[in-house]
C-alpha positions in Angstrom: -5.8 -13.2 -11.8 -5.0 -15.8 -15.0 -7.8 -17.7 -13.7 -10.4 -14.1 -13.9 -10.6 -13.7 -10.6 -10.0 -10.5 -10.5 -12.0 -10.0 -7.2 -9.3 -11.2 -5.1 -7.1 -8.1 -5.7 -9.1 -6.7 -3.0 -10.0 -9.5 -0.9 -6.8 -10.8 -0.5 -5.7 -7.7 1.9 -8.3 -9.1 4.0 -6.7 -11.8 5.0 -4.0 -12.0 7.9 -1.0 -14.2 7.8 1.5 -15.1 10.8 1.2 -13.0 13.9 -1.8 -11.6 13.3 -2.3 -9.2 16.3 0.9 -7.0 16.0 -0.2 -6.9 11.8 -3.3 -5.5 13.1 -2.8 -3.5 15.7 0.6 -1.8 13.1 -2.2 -1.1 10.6 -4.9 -0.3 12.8 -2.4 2.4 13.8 -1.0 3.6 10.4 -4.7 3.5 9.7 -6.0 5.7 12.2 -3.1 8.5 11.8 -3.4 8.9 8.1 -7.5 9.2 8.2 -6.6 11.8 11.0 -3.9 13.6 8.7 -5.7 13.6 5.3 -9.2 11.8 6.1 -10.6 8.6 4.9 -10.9 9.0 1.6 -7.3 9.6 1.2 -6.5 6.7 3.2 -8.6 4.5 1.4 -7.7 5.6 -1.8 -3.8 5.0 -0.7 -4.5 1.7 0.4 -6.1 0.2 -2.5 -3.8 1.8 -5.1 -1.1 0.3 -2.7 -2.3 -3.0 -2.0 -3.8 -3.3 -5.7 -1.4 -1.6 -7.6 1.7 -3.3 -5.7 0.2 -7.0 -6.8 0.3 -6.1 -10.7 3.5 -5.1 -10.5 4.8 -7.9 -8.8 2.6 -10.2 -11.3 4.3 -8.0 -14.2 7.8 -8.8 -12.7 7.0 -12.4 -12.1 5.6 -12.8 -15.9 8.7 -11.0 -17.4 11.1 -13.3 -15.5 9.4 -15.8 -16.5 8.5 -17.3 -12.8 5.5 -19.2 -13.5 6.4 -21.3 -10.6 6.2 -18.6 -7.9 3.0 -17.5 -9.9 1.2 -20.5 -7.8 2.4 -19.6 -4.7 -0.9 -17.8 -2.5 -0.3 -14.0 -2.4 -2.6 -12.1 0.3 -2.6 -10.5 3.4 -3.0 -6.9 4.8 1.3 -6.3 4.7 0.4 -4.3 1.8 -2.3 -1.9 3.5 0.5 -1.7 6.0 3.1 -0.5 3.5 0.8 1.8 1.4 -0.4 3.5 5.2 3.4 3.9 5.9 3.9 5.3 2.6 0.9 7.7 2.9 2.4 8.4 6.6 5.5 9.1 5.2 3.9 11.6 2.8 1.8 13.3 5.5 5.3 14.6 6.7 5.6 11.6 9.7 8.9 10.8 7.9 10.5 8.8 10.6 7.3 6.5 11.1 6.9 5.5 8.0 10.9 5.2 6.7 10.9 3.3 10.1 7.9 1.2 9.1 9.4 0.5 5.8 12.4 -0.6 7.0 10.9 -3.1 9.3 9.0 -4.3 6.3 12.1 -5.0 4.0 13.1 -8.8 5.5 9.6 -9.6 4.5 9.9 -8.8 1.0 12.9 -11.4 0.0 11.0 -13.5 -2.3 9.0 -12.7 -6.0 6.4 -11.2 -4.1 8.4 -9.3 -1.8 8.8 -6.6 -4.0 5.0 -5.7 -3.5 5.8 -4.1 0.0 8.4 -1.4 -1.2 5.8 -0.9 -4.1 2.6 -0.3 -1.8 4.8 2.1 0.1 5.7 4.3 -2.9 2.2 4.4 -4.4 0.5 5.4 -1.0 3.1 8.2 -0.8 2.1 9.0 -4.4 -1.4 8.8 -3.6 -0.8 11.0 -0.6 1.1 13.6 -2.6 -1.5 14.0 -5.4 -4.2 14.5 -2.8 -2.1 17.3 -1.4 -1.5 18.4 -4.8 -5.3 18.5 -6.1 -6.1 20.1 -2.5 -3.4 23.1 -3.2 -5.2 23.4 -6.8 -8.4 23.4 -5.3 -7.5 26.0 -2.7 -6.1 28.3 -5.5 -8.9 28.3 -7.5 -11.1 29.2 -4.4 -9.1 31.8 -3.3 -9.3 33.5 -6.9 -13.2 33.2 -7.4 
């Protein structure tokens, strides 16, 4: 991001690091029961306020501290789309998935960018939870006309 290239906020959850086929398959999963739950729109719009959002708060935390060091370390894969599906899981009233989910993702997150998985899970459960929101407001306003 110092460097302007802001593009790979979003390409960076394309990329799959380690064991690539349970990563997948998890997310694939999450995936597929949040676009069933809430629809795609929803899903997508948790997953890139997760993946996104999580980074720039990590960056913020790393800049604050003062870790310029850790700032060169390579930051990507799809752990975050994970998180921010659990999240939106979580939200979609699948409670034990997704705190289940998140607490499988915790020993992954023990370095200065390990806070960006418990941060992708919050926003895709806020995401989540201002759909519903918006969809109750939307209803009410329907049901009045």
């Amino acid at each position: 991001m110092a460097d302007g290239e802001l593009w790979r906020l979003l390409t960076s959850a394309l990329v799959v690091e380690g064991f690539a086929a349970p990563q997948i398959v998890l997310t694939a999963a999450a995936a597929l029961a949040v676009i069933r739950l809430r629809g795609p729109l929803v899903w997508w719009a948790a997953v890139i306020a997760g993946h996104v959002g999580s980074a720039l708060l990590a960056y913020a935390i790393i800049g604050i501290a003062g870790a310029d060091s850790a700032a060169d370390d390579p930051d990507f894969g799809i752990s975050c789309v994970l998180g921010a599906s659990l999240g939106a899981l979580f939200a979609c009233g699948w409670r034990v998935v997704g705190a289940v989910g998140f607490l499988l993702l915790l020993p992954f997150s023990i370095d200065w960018y390990g806070p960006e998985h418990p941060f992708s899970f919050v926003l895709g459960a806020l995401v989540v939870g201002a759909a519903d929101r918006l969809r109750g407001r939307r209803h009410a306003v329907e049901g009045t006309a």
